[in-house]
ChimeraX commands (.cxc) that place a marker at each C-alpha (Angstrom):
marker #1 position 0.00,0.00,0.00 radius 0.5
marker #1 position 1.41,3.69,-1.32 radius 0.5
marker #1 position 0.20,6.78,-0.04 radius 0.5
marker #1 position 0.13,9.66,-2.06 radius 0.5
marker #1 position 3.62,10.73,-1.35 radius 0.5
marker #1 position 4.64,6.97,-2.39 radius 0.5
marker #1 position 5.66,5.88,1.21 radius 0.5
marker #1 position 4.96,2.29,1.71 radius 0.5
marker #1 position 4.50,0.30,5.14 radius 0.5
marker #1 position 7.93,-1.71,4.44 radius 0.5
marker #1 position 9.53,2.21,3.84 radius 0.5
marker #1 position 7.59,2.88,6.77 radius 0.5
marker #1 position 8.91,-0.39,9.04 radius 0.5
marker #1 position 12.49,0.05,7.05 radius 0.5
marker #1 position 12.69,4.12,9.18 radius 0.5
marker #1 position 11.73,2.72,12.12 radius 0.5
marker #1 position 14.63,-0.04,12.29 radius 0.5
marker #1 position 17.06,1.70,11.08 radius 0.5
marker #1 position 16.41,4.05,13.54 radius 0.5
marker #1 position 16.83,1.16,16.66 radius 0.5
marker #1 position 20.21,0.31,14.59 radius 0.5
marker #1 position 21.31,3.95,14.91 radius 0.5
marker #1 position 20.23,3.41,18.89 radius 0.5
marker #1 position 21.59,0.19,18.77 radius 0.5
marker #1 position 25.55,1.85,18.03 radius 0.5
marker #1 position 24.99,-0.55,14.32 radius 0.5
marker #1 position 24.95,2.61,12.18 radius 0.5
marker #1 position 28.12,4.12,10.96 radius 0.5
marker #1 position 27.58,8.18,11.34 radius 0.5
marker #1 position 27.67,9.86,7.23 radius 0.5
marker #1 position 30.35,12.78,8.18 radius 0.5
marker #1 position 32.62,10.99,11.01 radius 0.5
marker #1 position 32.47,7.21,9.24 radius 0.5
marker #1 position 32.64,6.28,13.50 radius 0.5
marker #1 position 29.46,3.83,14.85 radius 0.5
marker #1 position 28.12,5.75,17.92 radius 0.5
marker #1 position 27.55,4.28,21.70 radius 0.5
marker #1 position 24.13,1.98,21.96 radius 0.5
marker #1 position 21.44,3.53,23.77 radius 0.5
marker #1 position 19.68,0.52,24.35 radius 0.5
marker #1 position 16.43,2.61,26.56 radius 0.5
marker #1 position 16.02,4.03,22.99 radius 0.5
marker #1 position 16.67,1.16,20.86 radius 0.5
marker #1 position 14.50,-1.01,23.22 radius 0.5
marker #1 position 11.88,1.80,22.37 radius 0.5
marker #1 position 12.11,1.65,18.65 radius 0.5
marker #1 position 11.89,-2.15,18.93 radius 0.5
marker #1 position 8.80,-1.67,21.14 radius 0.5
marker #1 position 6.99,1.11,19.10 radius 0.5
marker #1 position 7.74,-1.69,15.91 radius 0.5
marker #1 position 5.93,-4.51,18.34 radius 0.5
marker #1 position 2.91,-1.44,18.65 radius 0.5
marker #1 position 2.75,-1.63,14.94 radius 0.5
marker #1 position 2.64,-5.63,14.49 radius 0.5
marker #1 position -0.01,-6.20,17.40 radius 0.5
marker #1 position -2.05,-2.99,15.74 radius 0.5
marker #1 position -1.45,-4.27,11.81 radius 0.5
marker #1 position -2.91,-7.70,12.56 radius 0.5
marker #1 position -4.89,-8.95,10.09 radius 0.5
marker #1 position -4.49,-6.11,8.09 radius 0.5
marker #1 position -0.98,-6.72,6.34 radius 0.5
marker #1 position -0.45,-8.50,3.40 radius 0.5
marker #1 position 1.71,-11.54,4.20 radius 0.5
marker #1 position 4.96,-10.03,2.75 radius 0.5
marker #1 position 4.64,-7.01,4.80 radius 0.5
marker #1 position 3.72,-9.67,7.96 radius 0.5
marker #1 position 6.66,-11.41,7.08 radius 0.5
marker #1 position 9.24,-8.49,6.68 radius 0.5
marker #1 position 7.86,-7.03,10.05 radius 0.5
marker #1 position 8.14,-10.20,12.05 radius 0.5
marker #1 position 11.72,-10.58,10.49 radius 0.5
marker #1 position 13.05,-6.77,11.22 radius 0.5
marker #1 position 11.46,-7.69,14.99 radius 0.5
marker #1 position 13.05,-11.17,15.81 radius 0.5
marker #1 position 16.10,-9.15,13.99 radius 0.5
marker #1 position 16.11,-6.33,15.66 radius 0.5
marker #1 position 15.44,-8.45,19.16 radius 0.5
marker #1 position 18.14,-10.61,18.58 radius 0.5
marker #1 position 20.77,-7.63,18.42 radius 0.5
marker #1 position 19.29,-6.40,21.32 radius 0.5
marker #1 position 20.20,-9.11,23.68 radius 0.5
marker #1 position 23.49,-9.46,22.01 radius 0.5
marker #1 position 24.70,-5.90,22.90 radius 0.5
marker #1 position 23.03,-6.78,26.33 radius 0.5
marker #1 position 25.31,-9.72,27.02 radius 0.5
marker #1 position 27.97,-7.56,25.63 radius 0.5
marker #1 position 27.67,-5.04,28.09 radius 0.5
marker #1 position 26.84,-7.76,30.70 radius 0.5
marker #1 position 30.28,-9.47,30.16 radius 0.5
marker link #1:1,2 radius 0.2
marker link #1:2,3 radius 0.2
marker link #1:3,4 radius 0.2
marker link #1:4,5 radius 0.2
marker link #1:5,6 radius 0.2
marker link #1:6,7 radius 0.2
marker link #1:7,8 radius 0.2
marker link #1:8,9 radius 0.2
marker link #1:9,10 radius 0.2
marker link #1:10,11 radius 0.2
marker link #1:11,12 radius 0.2
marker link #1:12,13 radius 0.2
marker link #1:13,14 radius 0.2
marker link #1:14,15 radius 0.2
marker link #1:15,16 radius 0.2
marker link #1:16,17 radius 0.2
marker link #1:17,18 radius 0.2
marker link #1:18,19 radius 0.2
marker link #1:19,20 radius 0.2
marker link #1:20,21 radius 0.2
marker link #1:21,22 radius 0.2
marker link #1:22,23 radius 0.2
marker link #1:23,24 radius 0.2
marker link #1:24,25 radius 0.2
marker link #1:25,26 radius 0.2
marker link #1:26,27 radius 0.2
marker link #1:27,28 radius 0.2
marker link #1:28,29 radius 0.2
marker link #1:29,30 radius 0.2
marker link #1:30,31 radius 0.2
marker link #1:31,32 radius 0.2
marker link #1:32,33 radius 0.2
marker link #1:33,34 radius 0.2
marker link #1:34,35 radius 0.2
marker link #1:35,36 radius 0.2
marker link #1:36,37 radius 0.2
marker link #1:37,38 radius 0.2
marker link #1:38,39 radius 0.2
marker link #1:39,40 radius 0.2
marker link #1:40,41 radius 0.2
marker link #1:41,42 radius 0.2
marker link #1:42,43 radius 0.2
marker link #1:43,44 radius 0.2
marker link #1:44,45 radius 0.2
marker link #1:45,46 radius 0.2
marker link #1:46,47 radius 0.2
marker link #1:47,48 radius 0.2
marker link #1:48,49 radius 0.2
marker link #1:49,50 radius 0.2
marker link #1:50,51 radius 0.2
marker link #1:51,52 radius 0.2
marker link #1:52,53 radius 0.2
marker link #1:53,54 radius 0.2
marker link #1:54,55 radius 0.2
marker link #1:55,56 radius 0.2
marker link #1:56,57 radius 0.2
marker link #1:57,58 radius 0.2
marker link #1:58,59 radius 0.2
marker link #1:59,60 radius 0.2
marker link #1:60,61 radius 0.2
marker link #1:61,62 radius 0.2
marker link #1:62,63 radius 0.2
marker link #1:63,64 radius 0.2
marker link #1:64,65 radius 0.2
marker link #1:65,66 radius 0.2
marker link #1:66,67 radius 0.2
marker link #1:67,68 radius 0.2
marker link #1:68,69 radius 0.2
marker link #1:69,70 radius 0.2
marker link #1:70,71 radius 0.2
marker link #1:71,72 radius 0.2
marker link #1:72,73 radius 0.2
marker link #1:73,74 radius 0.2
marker link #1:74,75 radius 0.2
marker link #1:75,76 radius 0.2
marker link #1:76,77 radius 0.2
marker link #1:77,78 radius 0.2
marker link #1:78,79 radius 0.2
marker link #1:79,80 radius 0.2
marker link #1:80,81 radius 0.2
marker link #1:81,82 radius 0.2
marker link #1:82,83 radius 0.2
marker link #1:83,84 radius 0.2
marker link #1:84,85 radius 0.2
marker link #1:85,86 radius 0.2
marker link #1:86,87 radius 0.2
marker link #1:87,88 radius 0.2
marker link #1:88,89 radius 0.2
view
């Protein structure tokens, strides 16, 4: 589904991802080329605000976009607990 300024819902899930990989220090920053520190209180927001969007899209995705979604969040999860045990250890 496009919206008259041709943003889709995977553009849509795609911006909201990237942004918990920013969060989750995964990005490298344009100008500097250097990753910055996780802020995993923000990334674990992003990842939650995604989880909003898959409990209030149910049944109203097409499967692709279902799919994609689940994928970015068991992704996006994943990383999550990594940097955790990271900072754990």
């Amino acid at each position: 589904m496009t919206t008259a300024n041709n943003v889709t819902f995977d553009m849509f899930v795609v911006t909201l991802a990237t942004t918990a990989a920013v969060h989750l220090g995964d990005v490298v920053d344009r100008e500097s080329g250097v990753k910055s520190a996780p802020n995993l209180a923000s990334a674990a927001q992003m990842i939650d605000m995604l989880a909003l969007l898959e409990d209030k899209t149910r049944g109203n995705l097409t499967l692709d976009e279902e799919q994609k979604l689940s994928l970015t969040l068991r992704t996006l999860r994943k990383r999550l607990l990594e940097i955790k045990e990271q900072v754990v250890d």
